[in-house]
C-alpha positions in Angstrom: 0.0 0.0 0.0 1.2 4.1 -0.1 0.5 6.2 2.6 0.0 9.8 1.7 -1.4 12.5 4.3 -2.2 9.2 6.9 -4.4 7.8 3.8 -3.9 4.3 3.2 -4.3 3.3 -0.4 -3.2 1.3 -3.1 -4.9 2.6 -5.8 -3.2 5.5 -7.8 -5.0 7.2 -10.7 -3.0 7.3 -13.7 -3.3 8.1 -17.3 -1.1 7.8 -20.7 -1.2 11.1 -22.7 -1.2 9.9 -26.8 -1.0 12.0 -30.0 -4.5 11.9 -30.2 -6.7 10.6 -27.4 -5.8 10.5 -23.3 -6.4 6.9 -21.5 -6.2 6.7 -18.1 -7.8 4.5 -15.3 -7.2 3.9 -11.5 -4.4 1.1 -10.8 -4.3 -1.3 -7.7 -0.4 -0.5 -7.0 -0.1 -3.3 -4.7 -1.3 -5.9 -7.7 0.4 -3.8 -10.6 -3.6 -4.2 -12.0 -5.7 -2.0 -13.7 -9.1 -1.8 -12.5 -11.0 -2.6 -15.2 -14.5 -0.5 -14.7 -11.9 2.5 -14.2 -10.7 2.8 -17.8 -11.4 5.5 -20.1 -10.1 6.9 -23.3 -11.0 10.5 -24.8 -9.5 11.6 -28.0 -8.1 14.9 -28.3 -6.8 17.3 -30.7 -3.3 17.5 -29.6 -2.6 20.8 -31.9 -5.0 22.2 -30.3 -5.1 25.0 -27.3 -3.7 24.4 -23.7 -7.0 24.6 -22.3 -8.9 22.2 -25.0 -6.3 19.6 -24.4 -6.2 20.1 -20.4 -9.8 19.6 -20.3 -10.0 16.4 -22.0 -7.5 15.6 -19.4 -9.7 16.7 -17.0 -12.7 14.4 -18.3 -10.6 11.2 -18.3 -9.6 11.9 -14.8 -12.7 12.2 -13.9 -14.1 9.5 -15.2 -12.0 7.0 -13.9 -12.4 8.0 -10.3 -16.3 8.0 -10.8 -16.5 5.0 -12.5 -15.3 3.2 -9.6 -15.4 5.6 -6.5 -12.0 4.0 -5.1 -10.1 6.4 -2.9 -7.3 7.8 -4.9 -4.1 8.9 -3.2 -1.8 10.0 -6.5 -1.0 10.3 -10.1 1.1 8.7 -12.5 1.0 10.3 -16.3 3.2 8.6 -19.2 4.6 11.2 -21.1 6.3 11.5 -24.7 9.5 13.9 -24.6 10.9 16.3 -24.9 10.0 17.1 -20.7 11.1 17.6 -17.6 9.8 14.7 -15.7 10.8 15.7 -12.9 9.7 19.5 -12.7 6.2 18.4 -14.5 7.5 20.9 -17.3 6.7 20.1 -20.8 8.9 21.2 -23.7 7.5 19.4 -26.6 8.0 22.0 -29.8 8.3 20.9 -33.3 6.4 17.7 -33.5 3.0 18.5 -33.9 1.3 17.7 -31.1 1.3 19.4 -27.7 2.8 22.5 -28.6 0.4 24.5 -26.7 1.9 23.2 -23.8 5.7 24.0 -24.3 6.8 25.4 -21.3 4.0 25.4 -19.0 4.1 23.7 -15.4 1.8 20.7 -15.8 2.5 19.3 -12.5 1.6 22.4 -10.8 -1.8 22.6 -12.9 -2.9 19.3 -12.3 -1.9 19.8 -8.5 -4.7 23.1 -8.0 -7.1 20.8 -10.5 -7.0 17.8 -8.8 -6.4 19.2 -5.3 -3.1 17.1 -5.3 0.6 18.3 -3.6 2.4 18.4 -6.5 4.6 16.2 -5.1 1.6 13.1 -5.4 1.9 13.9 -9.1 4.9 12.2 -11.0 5.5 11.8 -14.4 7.4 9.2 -16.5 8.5 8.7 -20.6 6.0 7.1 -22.2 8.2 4.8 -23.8 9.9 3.9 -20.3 6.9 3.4 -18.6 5.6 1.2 -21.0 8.7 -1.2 -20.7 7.8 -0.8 -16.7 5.0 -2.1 -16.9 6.1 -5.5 -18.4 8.4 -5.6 -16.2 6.3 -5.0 -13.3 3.3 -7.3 -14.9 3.9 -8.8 -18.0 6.4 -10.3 -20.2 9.7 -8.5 -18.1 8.4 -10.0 -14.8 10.9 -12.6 -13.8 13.9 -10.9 -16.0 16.6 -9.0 -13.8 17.6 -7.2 -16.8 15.1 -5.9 -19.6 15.7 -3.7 -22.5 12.5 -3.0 -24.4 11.8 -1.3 -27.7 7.8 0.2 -28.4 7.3 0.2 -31.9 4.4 2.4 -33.1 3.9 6.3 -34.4 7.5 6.6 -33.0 10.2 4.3 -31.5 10.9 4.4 -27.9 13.0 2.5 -26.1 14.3 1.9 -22.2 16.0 -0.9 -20.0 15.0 -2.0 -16.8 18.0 -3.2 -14.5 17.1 -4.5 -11.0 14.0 -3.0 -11.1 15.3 0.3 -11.8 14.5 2.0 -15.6 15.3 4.6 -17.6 14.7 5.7 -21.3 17.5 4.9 -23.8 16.1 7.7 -26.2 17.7 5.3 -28.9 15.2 7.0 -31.4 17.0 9.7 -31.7 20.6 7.9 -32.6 22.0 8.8 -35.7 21.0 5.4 -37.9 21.7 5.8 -42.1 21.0 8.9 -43.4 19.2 10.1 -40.7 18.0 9.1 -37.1 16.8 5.7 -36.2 13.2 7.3 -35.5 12.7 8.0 -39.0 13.2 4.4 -39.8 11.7 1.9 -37.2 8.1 3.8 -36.7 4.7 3.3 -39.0 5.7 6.2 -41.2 8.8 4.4 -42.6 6.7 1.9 -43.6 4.5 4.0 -45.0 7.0 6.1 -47.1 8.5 3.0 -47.8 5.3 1.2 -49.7 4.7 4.2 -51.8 8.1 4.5 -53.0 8.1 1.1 -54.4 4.7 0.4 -55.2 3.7 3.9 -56.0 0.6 3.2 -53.9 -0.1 4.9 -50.3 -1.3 2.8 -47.4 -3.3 4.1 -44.8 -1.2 2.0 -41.4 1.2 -0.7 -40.8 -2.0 -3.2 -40.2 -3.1 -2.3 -43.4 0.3 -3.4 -44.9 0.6 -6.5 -42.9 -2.8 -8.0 -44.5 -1.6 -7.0 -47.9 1.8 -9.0 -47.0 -0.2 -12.2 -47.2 0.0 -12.3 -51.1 1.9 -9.2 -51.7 5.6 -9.7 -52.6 6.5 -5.9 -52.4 4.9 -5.5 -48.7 6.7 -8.7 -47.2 9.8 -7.2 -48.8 9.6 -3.7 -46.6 8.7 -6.1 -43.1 11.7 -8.1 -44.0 14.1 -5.0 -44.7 12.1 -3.3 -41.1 13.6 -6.2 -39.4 17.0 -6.4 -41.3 17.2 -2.0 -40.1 15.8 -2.8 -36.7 18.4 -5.7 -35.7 21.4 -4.1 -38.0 20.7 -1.0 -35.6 19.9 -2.7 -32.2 22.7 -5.3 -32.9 25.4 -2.7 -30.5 22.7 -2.2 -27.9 22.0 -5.0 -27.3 25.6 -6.6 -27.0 26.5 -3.3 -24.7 23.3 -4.3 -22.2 23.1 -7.6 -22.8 20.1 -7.9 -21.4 17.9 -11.0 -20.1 15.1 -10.6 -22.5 14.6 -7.9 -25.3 10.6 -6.9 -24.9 8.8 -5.5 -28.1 5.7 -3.0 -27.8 3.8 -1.2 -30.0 1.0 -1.5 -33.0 3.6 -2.3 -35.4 4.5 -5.5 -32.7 1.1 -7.3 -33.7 2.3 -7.6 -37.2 5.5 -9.6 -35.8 4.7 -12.6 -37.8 6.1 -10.8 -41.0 8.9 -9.6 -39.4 10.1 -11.8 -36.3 11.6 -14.8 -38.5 13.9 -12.0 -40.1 14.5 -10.3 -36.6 15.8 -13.8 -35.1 18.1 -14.2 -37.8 20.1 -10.6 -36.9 19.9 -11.6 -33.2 20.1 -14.8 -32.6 21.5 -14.6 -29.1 18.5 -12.5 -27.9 15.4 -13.9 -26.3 12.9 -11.9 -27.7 9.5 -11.9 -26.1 6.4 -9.5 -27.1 4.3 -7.2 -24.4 1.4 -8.5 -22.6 -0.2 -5.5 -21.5 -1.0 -3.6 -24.4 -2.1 0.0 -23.7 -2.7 -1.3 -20.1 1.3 -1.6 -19.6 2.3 2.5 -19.7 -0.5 2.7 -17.2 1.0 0.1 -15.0 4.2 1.7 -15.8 3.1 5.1 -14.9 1.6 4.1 -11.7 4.7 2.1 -10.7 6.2 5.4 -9.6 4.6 5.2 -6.2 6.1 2.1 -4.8 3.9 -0.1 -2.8 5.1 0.7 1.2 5.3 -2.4 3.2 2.7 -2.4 6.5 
């Protein structure tokens, strides 16, 4: 359980801030569990203004706590970079999404909101607290050492050592002619279709069912996985690490890419996430350690 202000509670609202929608939901900190009646996803227009975007925030919160009338003692938000996740500061700029944000004090906003010390309001990468998660409840549970890779709109990455983790910010390592980012996320693949088929694609799932009969899509999963383990390749021997843990949307289309994956790590027990959106929220949570009574 945490004890906060002589309340005794394991349950810890926490929430995952996306491009384009906020989930969030109350989790059982004790359990590393979400509670399922809890969770709630609003999308958003993350272009839009501070106070649109805060507000949806807001709602979610909300929601959660209603849903389930559980007494909430803090909160744990998974949040993409660039920020200060210790100050609560955001400093996002440039990447089309949150800019209305840059700068401001979130922590300190969501503290007069939600009535919280600020202090009851942590944040964490969204990438890192994602990998948490497994490793607190899913496939990185009975590893000592986990590096893990999220493969989606972007790709994040962070290792989890002795139950301590931290984001690797690999994404933003220099990789070809540009940074690995740019070459292990869905719009790779989606650059990548049209400039050898000509045709445009609308998401990775989309180009996984076309990879059933088409020879052109099950040549761009194959050269994903010959980029991804050409670039993880010094990573991974520098951590070595118990088990490498994949993540993502673009993970659930592993069975055009793993076979070629294996092949450029062959020493690497790879295993895919459990949790799906449920493991950032874990994650997230898993910044208020349970304390022992």
């Amino acid at each position: 359980m945490i004890q906060i202000n002589g309340l005794l509670t394991p349950y810890v609202l926490t929430a995952d801030i996306g491009g384009s929608h906020i989930t969030s939901a109350i989790c059982n900190i004790e359990t590393s569990t979400i509670i399922p009646a809890s969770l709630t996803r609003i999308e958003l227009s993350s272009k839009g203004s501070a106070a649109n975007i805060l507000k949806a925030w807001e709602r979610a919160f909300q929601l959660s706590i209603s849903s389930v009338q559980l007494p909430v003692s803090a909160l744990g938000l998974a949040m993409p970079g660039p920020f200060d996740y210790e100050k609560g500061i955001s400093y996002i700029k440039g990447l089309n999404k949150y800019e209305a944000l840059y700068e401001m004090n979130i922590k300190q906003y969501l503290a007069d909101v939600l009535k919280l010390d600020p202090a009851l309001i942590r944040f964490r990468n969204d990438a890192e607290a994602t990998i948490a998660g497994e490793v607190l409840a899913g496939a990185g549970k009975d590893f000592q050492n986990v590096m893990g890779i999220t493969l989606g709109t972007g790709f994040g990455s962070a290792q989890c050592l002795n139950g301590v983790s931290m984001d690797l910010n690999l994404g933003s390592s220099p990789f070809k002619n540009s940074i690995a980012d740019d070459h292990l996320s869905t719009r790779w693949f989606l650059k990548r279709y049209t400039e050898l088929s000509g045709v445009s694609v609308q998401g990775v799932k989309e180009l996984a069912l076309l990879a059933v009969t088409n020879n052109t899509a099950r040549q761009i999963f194959k050269e994903f996985a010959l980029n991804m383990g050409g670039f993880l390749y010094a990573s991974v021997q520098q951590l070595n690490p118990d088990v490498l843990v994949i993540c993502g949307n673009i993970a659930k289309a592993s069975n055009h890419f793993l076979p070629h994956l294996k092949k450029q790590l062959p020493a690497t027990n790879i295993q895919f996430g459990q949790l799906s959106e449920s493991a950032a929220l874990i994650g997230a949570a898993g910044l208020f350690p349970p304390v022992q009574i």
